[in-house]
C-alpha positions in Angstrom: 0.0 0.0 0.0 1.0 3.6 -0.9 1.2 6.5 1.6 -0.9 8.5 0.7 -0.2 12.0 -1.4 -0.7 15.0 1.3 -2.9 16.8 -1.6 -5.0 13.6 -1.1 -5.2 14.1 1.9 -6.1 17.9 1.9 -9.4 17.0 -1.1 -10.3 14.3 1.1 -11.1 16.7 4.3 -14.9 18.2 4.1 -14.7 21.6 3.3 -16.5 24.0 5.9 -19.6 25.8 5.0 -17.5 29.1 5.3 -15.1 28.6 3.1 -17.6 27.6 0.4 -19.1 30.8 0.5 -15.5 32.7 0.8 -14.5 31.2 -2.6 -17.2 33.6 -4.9 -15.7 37.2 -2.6 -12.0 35.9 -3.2 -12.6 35.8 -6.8 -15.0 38.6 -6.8 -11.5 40.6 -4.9 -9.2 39.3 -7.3 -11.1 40.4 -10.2 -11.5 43.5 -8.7 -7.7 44.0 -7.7 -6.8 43.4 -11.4 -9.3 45.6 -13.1 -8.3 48.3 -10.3 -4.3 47.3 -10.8 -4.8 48.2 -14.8 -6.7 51.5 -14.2 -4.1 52.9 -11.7 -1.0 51.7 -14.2 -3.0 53.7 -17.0 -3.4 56.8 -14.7 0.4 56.5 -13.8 1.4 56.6 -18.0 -1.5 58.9 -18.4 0.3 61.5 -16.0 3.6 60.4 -17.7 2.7 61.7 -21.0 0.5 64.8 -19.7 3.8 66.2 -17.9 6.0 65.2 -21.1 3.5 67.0 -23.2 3.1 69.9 -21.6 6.7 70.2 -20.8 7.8 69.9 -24.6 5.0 72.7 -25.3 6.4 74.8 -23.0 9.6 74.3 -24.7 8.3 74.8 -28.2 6.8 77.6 -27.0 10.2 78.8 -25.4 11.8 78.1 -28.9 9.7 80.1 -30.8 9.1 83.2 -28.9 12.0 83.7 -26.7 12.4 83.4 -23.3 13.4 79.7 -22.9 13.2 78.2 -19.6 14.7 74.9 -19.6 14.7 74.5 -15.5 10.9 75.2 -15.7 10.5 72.5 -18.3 12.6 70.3 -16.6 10.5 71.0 -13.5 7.8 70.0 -15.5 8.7 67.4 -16.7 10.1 66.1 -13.6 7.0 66.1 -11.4 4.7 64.5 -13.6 7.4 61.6 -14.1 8.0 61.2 -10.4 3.9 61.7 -9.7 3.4 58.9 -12.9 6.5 56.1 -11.4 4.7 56.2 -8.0 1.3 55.0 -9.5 3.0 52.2 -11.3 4.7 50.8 -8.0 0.9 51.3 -6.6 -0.4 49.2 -9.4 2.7 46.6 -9.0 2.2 46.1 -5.4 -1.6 45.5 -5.9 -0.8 42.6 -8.9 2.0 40.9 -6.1 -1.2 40.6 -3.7 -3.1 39.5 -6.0 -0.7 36.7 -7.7 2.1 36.2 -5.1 4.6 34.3 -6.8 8.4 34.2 -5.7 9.1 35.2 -9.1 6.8 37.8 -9.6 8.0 39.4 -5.9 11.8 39.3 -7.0 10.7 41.2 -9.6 8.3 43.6 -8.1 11.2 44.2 -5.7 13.6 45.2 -8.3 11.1 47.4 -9.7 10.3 49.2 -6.7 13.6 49.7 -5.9 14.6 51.0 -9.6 11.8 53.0 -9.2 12.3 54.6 -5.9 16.0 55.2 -6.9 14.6 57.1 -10.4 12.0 59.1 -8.3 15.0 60.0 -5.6 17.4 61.3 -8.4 14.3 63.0 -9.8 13.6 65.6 -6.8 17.1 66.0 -5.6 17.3 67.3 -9.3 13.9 69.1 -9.1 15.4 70.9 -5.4 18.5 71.6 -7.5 16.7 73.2 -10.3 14.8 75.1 -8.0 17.6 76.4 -6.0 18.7 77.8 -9.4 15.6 79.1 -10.1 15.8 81.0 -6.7 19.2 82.3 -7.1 18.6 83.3 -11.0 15.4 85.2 -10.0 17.8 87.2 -7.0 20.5 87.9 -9.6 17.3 89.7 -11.6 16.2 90.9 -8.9 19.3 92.9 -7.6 19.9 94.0 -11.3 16.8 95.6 -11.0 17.5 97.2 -7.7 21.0 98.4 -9.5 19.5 100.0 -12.5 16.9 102.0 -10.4 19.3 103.7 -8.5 
């Protein structure tokens, strides 16, 4: 005789009247989960592209009629990218619930951590860029105060 298989085992034992009733909600929460999942990832690229559009009209705009401000466009651009990278770690987190595999949470943790490194580099640059901001609008500023006297 065999030993029996511990999967065997497991189908053999009754299953309770709670956990019959759990089954429809966990799938109902999964389903959910992944339709949610997809519309934050699309809201993340959404805000993406807004910010790159709107930063490369700025620039056009810049181009054309003088008065180009590249730190505000990189500002721009900047935000949006850093607002649009944390949505996507929100919609990766949610899948890893939902489907927990050890291959699929090595690789949500890579891309959380690539992505938290991107979005670190990308306000200590946005500070920067405001610090120059800040010091170019005081150079203006005391120009002005020099040529009115």
């Amino acid at each position: 005789m065999e030993p029996p298989i511990i999967s065997d085992i497991l189908t053999a034992l009754p299953v309770s009247h709670t956990e019959a009733h759990l089954h429809p909600l966990v799938e109902l929460l999964s389903q959910i989960s992944i339709v949610s999942s997809t519309f934050i990832g699309y809201i993340g690229v959404a805000i993406m592209l807004y910010g790159t559009v709107i930063a490369f009209i700025h620039f056009v705009h810049g181009c054309i009629f003088g008065g180009l401000r590249v730190s505000r466009v990189r500002i721009e651009l900047g935000k949006h990218l850093a607002l649009g990278l944390e949505f996507l770690v929100g919609k990766d987190i949610i899948e890893s619930i939902v489907y927990p595999t050890w291959d699929d949470l090595g690789k949500l943790g890579a891309i959380i951590v690539l992505r938290t490194v991107v979005t670190i580099f990308l306000s200590r640059e946005l500070k920067d860029v405001e610090e120059e901001i800040k010091v170019e609008k005081g150079e203006v500023e005391l120009e002005r105060l020099k040529q009115a006297k």
